[in-house]
N, CA, C and O atoms as a Tripos MOL2 file, in Angstrom:
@<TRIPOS>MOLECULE
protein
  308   307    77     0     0
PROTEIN
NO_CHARGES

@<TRIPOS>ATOM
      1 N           0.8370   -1.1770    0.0000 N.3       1 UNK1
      2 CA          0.0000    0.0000    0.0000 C.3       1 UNK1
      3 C           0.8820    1.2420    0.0000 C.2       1 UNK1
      4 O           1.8510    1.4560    0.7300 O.2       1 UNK1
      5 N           0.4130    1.9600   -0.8750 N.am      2 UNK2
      6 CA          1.3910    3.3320   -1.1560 C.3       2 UNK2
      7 C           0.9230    4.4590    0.0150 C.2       2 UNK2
      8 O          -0.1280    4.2440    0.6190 O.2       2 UNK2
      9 N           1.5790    5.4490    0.2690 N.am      3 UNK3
     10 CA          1.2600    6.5120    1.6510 C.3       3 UNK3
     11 C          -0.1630    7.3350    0.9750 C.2       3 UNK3
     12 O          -1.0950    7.8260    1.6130 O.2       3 UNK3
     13 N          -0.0090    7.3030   -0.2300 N.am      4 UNK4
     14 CA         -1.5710    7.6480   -0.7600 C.3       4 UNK4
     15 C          -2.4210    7.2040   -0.3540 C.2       4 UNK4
     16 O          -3.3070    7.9250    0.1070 O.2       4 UNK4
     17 N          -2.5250    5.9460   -0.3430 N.am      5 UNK5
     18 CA         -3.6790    5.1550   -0.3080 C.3       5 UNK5
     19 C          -4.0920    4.7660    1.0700 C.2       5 UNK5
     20 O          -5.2380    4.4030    1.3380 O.2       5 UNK5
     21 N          -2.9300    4.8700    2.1050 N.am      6 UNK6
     22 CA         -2.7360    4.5910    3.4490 C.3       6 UNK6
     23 C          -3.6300    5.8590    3.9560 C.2       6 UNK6
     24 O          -4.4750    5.6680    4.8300 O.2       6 UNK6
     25 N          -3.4160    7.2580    3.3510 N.am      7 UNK7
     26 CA         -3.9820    8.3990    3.9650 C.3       7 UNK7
     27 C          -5.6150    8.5010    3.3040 C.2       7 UNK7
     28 O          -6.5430    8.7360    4.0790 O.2       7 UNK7
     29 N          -5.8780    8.3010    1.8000 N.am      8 UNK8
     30 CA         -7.1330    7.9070    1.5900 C.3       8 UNK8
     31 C          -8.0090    6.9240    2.4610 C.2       8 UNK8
     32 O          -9.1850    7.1450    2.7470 O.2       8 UNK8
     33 N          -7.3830    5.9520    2.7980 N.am      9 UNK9
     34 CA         -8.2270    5.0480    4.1420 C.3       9 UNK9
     35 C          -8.0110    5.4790    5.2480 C.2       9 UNK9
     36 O          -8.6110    5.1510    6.2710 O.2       9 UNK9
     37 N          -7.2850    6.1210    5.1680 N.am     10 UNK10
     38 CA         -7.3620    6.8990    6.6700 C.3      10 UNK10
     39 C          -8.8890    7.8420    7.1470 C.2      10 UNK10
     40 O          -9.7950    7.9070    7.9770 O.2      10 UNK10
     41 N          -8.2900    8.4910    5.8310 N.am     11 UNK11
     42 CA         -9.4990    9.8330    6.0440 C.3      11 UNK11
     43 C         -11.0390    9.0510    6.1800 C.2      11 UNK11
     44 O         -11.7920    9.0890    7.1530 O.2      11 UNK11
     45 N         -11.2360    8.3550    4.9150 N.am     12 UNK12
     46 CA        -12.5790    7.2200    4.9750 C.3      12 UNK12
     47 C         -12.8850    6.6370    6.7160 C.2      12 UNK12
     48 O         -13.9260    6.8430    7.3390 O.2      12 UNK12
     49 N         -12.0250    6.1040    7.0770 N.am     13 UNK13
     50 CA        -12.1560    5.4380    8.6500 C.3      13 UNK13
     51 C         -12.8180    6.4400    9.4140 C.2      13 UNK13
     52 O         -13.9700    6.2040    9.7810 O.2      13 UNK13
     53 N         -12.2380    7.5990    9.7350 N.am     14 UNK14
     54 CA        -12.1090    8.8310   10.3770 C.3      14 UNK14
     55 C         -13.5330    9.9660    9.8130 C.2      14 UNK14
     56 O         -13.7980   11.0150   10.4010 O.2      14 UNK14
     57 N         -14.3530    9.4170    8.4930 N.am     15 UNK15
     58 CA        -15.5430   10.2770    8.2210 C.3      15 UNK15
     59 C         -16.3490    9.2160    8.7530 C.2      15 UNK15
     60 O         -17.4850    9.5620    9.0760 O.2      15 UNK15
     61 N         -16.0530    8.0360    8.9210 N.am     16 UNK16
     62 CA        -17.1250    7.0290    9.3410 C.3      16 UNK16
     63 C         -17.2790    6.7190   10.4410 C.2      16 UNK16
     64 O         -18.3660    6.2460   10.7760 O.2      16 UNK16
     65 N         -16.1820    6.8920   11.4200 N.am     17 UNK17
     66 CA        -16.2550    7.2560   13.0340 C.3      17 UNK17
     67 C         -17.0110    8.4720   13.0340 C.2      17 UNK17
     68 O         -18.1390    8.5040   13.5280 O.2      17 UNK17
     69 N         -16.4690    9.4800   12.5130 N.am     18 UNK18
     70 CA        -17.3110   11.0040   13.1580 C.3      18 UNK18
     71 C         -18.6290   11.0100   12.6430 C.2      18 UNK18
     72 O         -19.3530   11.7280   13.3340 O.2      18 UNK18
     73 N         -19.4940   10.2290   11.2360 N.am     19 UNK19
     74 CA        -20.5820    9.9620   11.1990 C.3      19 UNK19
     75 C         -21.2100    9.4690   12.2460 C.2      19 UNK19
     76 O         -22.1260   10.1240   12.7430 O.2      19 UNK19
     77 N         -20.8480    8.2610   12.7640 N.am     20 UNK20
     78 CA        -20.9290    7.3130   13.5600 C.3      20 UNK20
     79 C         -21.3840    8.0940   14.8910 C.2      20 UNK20
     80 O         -22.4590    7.9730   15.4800 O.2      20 UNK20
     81 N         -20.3380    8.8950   15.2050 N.am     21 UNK21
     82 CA        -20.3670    9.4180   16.5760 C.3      21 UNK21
     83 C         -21.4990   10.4600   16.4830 C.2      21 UNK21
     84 O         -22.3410   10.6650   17.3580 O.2      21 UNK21
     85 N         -21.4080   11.0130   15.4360 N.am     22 UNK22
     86 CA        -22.7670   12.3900   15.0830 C.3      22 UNK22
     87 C         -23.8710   11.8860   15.0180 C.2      22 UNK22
     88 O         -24.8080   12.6230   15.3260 O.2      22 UNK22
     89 N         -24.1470   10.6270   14.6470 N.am     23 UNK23
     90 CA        -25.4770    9.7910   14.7860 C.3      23 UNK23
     91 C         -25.6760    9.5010   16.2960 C.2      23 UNK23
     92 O         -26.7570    9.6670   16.8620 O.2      23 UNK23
     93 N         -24.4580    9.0190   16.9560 N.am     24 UNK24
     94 CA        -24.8550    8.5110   18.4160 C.3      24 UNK24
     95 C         -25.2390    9.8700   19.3710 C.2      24 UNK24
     96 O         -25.9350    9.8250   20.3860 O.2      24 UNK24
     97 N         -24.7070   10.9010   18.8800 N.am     25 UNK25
     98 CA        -25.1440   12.1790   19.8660 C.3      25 UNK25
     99 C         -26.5560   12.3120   19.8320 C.2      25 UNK25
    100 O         -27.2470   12.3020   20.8500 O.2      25 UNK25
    101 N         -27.1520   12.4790   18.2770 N.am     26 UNK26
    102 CA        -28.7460   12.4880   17.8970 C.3      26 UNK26
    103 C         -29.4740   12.1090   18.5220 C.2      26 UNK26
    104 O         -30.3660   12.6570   19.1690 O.2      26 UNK26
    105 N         -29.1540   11.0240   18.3950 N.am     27 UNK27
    106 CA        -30.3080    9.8860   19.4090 C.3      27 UNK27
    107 C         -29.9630    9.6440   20.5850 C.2      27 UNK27
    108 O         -30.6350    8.7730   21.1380 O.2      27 UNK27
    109 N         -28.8940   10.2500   21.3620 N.am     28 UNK28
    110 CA        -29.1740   10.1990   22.7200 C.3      28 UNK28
    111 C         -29.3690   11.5850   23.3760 C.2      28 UNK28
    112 O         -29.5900   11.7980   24.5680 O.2      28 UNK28
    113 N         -29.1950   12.8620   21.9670 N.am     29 UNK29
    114 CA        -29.8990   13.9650   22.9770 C.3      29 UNK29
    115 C         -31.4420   14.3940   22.9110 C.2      29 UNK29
    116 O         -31.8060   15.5700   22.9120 O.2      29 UNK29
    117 N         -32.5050   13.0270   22.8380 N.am     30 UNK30
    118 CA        -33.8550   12.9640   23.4300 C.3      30 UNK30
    119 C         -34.2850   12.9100   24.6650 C.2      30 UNK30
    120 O         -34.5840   11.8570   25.2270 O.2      30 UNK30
    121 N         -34.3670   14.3760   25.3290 N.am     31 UNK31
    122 CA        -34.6800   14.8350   26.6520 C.3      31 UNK31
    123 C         -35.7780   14.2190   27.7810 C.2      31 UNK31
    124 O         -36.9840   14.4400   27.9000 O.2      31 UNK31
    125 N         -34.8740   13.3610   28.5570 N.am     32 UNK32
    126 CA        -36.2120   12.6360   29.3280 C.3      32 UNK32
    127 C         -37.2620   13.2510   30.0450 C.2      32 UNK32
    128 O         -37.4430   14.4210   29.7090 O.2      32 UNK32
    129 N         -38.2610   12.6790   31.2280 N.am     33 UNK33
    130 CA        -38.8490   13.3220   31.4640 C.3      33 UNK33
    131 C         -38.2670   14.5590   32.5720 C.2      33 UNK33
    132 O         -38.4490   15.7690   32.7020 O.2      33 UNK33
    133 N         -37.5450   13.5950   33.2040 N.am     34 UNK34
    134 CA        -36.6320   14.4390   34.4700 C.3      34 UNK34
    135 C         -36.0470   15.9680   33.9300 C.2      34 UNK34
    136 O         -36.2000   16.9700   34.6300 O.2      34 UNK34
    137 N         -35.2490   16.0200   32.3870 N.am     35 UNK35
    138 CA        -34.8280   17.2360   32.2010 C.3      35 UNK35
    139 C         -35.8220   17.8440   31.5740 C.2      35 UNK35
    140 O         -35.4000   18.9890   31.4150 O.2      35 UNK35
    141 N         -37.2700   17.7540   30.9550 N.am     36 UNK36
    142 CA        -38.0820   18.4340   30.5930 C.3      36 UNK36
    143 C         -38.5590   19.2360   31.7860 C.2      36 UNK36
    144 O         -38.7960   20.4430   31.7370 O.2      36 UNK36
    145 N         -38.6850   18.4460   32.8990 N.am     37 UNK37
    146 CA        -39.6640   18.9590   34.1190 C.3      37 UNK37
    147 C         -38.0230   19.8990   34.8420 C.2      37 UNK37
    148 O         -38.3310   20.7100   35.7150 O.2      37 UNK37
    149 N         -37.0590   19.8510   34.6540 N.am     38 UNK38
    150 CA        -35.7740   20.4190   35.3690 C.3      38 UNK38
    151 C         -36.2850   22.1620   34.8120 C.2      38 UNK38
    152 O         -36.5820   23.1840   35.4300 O.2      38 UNK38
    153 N         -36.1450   21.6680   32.7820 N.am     39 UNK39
    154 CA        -35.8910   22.8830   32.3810 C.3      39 UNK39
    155 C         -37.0370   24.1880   32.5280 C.2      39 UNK39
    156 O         -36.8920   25.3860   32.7720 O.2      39 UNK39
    157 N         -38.4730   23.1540   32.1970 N.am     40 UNK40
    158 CA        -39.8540   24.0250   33.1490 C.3      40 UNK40
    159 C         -39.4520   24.2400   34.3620 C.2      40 UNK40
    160 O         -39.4210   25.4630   34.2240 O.2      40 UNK40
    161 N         -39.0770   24.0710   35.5590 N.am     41 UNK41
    162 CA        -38.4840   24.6460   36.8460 C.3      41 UNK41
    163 C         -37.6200   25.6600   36.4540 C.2      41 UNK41
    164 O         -37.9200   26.8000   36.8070 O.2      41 UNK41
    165 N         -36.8690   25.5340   35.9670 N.am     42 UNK42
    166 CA        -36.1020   26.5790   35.6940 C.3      42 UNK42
    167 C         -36.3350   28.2490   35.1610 C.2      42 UNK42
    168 O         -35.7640   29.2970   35.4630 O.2      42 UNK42
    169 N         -37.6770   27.8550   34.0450 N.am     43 UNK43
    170 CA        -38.3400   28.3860   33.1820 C.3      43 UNK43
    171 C         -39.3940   29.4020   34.0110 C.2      43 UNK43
    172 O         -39.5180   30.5980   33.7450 O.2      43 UNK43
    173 N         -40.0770   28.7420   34.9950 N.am     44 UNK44
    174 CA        -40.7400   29.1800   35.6090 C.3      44 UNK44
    175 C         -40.4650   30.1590   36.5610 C.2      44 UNK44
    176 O         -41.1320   31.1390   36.8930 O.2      44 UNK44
    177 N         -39.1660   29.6670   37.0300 N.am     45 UNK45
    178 CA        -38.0410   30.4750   38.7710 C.3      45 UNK45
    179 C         -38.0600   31.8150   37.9380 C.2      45 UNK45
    180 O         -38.5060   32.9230   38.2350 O.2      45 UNK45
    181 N         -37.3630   31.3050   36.6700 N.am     46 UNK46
    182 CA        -37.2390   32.6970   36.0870 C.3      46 UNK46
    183 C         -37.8500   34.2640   36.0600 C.2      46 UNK46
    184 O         -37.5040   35.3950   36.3990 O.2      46 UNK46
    185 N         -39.3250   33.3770   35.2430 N.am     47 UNK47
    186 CA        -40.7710   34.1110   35.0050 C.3      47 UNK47
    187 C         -40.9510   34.8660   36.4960 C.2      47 UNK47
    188 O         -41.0670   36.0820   36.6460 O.2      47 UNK47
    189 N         -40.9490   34.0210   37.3910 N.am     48 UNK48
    190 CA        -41.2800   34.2630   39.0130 C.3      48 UNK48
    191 C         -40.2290   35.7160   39.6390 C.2      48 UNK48
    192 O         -40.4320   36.5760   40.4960 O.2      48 UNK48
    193 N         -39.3790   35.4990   38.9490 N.am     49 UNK49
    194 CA        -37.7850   36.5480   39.4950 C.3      49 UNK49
    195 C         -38.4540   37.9250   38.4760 C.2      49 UNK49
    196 O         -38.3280   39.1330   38.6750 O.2      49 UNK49
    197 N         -38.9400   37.4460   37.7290 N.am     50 UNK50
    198 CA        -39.0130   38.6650   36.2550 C.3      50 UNK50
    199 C         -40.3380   39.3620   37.0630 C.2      50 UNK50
    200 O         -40.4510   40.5820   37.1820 O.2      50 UNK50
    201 N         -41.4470   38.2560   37.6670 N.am     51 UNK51
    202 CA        -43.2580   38.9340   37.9040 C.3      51 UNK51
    203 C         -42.7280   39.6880   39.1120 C.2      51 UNK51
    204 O         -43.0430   40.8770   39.0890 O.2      51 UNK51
    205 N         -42.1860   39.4060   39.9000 N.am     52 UNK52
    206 CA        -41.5360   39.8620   41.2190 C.3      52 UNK52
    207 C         -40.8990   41.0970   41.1450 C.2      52 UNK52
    208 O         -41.1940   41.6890   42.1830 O.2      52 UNK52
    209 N         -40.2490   41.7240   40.5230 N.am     53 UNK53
    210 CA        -39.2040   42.6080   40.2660 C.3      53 UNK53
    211 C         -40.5340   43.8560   39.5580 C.2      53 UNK53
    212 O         -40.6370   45.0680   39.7490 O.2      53 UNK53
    213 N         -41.1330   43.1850   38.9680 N.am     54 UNK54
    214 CA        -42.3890   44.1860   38.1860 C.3      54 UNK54
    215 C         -43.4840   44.3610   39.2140 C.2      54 UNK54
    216 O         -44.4580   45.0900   39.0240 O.2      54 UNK54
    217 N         -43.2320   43.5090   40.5390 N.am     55 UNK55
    218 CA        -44.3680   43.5730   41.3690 C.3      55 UNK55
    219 C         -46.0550   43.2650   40.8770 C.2      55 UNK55
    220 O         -47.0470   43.8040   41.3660 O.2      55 UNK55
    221 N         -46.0250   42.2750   39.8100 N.am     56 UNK56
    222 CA        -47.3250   41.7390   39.4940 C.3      56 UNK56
    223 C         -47.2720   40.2990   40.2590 C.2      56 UNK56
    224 O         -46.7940   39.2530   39.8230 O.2      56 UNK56
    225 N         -48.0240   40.5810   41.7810 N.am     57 UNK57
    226 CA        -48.1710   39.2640   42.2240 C.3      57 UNK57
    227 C         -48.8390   38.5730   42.2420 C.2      57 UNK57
    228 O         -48.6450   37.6150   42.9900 O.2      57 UNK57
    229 N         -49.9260   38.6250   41.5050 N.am     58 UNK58
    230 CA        -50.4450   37.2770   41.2760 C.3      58 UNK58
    231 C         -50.0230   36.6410   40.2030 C.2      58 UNK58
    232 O         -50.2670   35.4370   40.1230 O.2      58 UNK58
    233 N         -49.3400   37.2660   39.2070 N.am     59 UNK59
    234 CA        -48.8640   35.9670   38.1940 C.3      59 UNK59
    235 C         -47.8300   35.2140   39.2520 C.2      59 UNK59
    236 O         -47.6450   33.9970   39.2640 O.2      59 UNK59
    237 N         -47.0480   36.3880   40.3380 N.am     60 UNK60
    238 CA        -45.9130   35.3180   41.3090 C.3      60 UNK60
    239 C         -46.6560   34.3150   42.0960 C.2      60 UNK60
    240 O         -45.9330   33.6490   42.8370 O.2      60 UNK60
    241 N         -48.0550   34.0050   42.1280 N.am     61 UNK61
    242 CA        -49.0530   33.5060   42.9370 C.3      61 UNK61
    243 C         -49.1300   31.6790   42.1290 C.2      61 UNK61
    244 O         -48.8040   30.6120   42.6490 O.2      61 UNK61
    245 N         -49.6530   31.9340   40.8150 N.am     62 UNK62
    246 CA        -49.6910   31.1920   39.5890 C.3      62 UNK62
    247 C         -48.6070   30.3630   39.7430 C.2      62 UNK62
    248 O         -48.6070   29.1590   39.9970 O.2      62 UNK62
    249 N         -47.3860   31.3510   39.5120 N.am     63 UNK63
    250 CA        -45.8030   30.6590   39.2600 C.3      63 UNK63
    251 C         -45.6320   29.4020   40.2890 C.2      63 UNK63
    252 O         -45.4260   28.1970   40.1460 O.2      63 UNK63
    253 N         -45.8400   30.3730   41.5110 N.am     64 UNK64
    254 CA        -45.1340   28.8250   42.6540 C.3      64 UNK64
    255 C         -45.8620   28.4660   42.9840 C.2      64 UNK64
    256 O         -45.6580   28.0290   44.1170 O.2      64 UNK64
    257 N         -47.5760   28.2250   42.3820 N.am     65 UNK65
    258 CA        -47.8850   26.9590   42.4700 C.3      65 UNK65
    259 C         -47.8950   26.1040   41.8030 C.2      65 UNK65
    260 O         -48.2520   24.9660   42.1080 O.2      65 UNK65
    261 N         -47.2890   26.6800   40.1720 N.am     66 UNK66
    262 CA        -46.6810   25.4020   39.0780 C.3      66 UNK66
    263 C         -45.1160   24.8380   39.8360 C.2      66 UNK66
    264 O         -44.8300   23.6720   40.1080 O.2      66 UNK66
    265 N         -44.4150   25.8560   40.0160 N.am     67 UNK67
    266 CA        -43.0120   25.6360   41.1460 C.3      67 UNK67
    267 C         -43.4630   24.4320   41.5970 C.2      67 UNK67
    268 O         -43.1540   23.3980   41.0050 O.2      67 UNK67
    269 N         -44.2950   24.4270   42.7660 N.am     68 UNK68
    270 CA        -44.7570   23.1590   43.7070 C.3      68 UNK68
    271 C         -45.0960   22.3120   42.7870 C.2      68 UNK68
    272 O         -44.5980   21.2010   42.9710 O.2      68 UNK68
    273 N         -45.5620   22.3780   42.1300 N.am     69 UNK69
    274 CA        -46.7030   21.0560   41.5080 C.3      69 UNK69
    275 C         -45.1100   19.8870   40.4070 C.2      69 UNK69
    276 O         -45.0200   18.6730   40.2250 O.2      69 UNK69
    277 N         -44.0660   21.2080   39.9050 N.am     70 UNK70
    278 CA        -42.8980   20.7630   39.2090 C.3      70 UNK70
    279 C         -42.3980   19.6930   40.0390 C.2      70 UNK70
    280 O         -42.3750   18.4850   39.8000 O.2      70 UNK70
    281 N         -41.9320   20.4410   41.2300 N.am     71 UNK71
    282 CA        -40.6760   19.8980   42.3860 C.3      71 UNK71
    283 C         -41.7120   18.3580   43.3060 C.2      71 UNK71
    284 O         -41.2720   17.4270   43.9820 O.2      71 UNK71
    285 N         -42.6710   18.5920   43.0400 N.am     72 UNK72
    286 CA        -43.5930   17.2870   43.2950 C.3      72 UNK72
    287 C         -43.5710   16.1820   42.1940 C.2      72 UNK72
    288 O         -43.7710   15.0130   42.5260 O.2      72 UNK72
    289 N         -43.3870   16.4410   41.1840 N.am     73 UNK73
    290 CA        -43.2510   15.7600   39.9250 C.3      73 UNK73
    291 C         -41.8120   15.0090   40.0620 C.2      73 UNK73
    292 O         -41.6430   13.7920   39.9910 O.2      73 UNK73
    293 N         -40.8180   15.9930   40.2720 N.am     74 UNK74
    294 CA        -39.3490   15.0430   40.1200 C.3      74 UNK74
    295 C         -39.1180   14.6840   40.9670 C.2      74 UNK74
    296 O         -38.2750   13.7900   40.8870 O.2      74 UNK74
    297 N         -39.8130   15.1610   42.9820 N.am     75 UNK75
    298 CA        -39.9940   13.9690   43.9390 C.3      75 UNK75
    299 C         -40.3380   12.9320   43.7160 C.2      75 UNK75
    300 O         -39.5150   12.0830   44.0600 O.2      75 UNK75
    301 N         -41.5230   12.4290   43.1220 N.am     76 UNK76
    302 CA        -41.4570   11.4710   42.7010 C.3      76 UNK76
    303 C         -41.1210   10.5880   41.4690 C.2      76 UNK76
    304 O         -41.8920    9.7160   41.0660 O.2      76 UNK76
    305 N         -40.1050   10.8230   40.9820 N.am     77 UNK77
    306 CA        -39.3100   10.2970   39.7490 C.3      77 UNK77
    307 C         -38.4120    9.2440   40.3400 C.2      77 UNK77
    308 O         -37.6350    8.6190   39.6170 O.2      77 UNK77
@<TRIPOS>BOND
     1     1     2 1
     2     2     3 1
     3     3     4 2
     4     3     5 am
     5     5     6 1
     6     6     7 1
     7     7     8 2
     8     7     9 am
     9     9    10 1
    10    10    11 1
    11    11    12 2
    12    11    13 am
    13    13    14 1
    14    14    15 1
    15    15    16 2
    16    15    17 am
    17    17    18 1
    18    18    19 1
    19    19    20 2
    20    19    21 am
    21    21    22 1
    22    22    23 1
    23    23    24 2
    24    23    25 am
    25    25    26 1
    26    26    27 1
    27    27    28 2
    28    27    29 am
    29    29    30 1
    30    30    31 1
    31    31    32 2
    32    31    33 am
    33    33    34 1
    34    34    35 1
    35    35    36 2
    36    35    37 am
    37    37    38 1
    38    38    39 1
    39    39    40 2
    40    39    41 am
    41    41    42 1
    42    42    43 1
    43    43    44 2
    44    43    45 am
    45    45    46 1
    46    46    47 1
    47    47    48 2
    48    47    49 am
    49    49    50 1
    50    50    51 1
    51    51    52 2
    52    51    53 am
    53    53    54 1
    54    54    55 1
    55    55    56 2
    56    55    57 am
    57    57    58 1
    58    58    59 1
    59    59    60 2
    60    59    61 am
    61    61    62 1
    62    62    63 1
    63    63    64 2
    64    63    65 am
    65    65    66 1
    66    66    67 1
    67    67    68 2
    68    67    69 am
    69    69    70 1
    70    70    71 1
    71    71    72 2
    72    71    73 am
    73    73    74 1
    74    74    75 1
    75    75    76 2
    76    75    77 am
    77    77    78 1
    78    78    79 1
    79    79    80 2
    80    79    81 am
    81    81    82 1
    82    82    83 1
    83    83    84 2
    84    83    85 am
    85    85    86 1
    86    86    87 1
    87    87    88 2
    88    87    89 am
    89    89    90 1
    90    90    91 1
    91    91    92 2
    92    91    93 am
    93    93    94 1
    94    94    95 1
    95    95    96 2
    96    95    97 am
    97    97    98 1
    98    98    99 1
    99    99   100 2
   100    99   101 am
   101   101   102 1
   102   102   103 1
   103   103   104 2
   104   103   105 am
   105   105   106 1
   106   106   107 1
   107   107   108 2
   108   107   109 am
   109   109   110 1
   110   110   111 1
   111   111   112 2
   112   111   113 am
   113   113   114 1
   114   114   115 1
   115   115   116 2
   116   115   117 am
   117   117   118 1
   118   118   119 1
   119   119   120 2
   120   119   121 am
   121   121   122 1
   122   122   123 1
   123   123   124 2
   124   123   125 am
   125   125   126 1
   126   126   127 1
   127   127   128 2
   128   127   129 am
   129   129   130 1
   130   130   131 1
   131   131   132 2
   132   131   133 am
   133   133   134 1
   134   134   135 1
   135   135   136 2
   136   135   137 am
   137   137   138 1
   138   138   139 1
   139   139   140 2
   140   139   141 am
   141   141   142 1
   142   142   143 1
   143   143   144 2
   144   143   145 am
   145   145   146 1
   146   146   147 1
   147   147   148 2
   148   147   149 am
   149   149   150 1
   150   150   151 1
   151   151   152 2
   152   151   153 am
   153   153   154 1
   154   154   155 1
   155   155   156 2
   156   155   157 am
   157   157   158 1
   158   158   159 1
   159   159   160 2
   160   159   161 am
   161   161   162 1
   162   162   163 1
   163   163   164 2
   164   163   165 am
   165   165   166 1
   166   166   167 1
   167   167   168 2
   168   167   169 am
   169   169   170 1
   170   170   171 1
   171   171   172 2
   172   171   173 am
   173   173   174 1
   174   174   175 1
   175   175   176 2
   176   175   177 am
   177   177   178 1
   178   178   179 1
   179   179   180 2
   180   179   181 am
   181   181   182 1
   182   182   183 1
   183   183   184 2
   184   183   185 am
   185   185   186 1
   186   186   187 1
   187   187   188 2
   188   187   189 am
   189   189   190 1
   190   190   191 1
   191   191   192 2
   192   191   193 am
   193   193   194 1
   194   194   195 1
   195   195   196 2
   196   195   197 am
   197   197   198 1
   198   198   199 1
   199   199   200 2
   200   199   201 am
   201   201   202 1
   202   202   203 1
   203   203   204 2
   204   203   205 am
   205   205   206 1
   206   206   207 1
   207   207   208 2
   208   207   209 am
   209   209   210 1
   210   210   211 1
   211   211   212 2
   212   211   213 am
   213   213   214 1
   214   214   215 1
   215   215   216 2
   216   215   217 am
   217   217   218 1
   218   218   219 1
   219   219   220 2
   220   219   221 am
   221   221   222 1
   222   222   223 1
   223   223   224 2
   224   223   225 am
   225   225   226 1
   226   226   227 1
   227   227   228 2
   228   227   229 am
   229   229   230 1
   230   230   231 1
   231   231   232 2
   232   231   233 am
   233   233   234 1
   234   234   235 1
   235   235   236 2
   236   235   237 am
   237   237   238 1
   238   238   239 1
   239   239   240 2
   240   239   241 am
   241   241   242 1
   242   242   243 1
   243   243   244 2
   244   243   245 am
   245   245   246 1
   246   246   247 1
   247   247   248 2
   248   247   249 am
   249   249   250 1
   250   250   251 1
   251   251   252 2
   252   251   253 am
   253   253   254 1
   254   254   255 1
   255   255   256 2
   256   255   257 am
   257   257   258 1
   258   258   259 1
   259   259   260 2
   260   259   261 am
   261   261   262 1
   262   262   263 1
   263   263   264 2
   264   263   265 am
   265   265   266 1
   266   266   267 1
   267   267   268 2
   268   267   269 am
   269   269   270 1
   270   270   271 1
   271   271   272 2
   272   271   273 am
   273   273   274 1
   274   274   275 1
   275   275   276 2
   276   275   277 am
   277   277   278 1
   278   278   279 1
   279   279   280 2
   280   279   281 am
   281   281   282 1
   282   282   283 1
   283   283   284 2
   284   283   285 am
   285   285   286 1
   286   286   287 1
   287   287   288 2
   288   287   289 am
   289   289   290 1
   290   290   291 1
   291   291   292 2
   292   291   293 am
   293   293   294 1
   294   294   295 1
   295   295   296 2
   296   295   297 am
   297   297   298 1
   298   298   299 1
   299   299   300 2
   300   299   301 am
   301   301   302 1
   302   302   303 1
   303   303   304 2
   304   303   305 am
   305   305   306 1
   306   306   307 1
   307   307   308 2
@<TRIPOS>SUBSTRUCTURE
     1 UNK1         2 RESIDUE 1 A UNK
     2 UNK2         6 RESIDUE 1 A UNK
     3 UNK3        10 RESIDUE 1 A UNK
     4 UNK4        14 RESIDUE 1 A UNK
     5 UNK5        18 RESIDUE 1 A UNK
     6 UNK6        22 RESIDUE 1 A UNK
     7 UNK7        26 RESIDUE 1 A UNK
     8 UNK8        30 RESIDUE 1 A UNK
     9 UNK9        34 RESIDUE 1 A UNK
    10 UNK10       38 RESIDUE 1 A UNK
    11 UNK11       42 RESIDUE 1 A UNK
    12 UNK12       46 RESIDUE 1 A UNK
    13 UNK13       50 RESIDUE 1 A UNK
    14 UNK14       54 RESIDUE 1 A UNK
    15 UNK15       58 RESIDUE 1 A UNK
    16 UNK16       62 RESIDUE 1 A UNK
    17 UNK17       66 RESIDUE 1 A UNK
    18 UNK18       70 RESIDUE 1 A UNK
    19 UNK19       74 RESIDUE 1 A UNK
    20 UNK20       78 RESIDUE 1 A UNK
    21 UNK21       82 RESIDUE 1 A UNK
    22 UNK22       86 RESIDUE 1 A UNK
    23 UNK23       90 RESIDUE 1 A UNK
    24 UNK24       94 RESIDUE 1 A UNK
    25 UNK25       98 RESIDUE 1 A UNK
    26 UNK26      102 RESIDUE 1 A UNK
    27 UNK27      106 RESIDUE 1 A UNK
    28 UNK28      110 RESIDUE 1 A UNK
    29 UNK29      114 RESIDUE 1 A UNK
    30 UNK30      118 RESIDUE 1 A UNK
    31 UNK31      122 RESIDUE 1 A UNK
    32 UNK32      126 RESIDUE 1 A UNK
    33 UNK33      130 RESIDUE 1 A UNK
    34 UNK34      134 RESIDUE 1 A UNK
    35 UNK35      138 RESIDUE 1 A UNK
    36 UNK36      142 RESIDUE 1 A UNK
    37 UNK37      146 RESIDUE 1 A UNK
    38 UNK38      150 RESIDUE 1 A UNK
    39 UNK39      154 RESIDUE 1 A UNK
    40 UNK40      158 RESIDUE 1 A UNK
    41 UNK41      162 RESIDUE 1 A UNK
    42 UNK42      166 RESIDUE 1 A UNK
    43 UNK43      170 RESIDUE 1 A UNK
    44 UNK44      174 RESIDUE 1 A UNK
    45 UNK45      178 RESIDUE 1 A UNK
    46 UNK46      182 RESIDUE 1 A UNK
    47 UNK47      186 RESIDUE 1 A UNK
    48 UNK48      190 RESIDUE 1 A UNK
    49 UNK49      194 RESIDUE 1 A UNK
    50 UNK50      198 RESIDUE 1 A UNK
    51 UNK51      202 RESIDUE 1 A UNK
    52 UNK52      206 RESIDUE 1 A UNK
    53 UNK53      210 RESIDUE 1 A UNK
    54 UNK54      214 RESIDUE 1 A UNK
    55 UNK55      218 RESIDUE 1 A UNK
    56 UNK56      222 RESIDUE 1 A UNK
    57 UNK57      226 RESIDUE 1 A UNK
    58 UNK58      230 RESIDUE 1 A UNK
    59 UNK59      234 RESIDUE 1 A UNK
    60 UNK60      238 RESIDUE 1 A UNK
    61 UNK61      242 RESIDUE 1 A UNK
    62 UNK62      246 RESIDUE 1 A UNK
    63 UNK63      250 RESIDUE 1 A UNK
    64 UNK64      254 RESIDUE 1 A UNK
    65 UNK65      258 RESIDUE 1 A UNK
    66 UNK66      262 RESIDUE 1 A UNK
    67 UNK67      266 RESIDUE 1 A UNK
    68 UNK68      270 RESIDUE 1 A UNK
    69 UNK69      274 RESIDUE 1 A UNK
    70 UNK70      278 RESIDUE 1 A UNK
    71 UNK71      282 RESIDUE 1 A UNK
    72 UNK72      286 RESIDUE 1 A UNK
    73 UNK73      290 RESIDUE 1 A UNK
    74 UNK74      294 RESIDUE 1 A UNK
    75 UNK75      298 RESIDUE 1 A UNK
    76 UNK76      302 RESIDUE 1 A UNK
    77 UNK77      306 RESIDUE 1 A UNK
């Protein structure tokens, strides 16, 4: 095998690993339930920091009782 042909199969190996690996990221970054309900907590604290600061409290009323109802959800996970 000539250094040509050694580096042509090289490169081939090396697009078919990083295919390989770009496929395996895909399908394992399908968000379970735990980080859906994390990133709504998160989503919400937010909203709650934002209604708070504007002093509209009853949407802060709304918020932490989705808050509670979240952090009850991934208690029991």
């Amino acid at each position: 095998m000539t250094d040509e042909q050694i580096e042509q199969l090289a490169q081939r190996v090396a697009k078919l690993i990083i295919n390989n690996l770009h496929e395996g990221l895909i399908a394992d970054f399908q968000p379970d339930e735990e980080e859906e309900l994390l990133a709504e907590l998160a989503r919400c604290m937010t909203l709650l920091d934002k209604h708070l600061k504007a002093e509209q409290y009853e949407n802060c009323e709304i918020l932490k009782q989705r808050i509670k109802i979240i952090e009850q959800k991934l208690k029991n996970l």
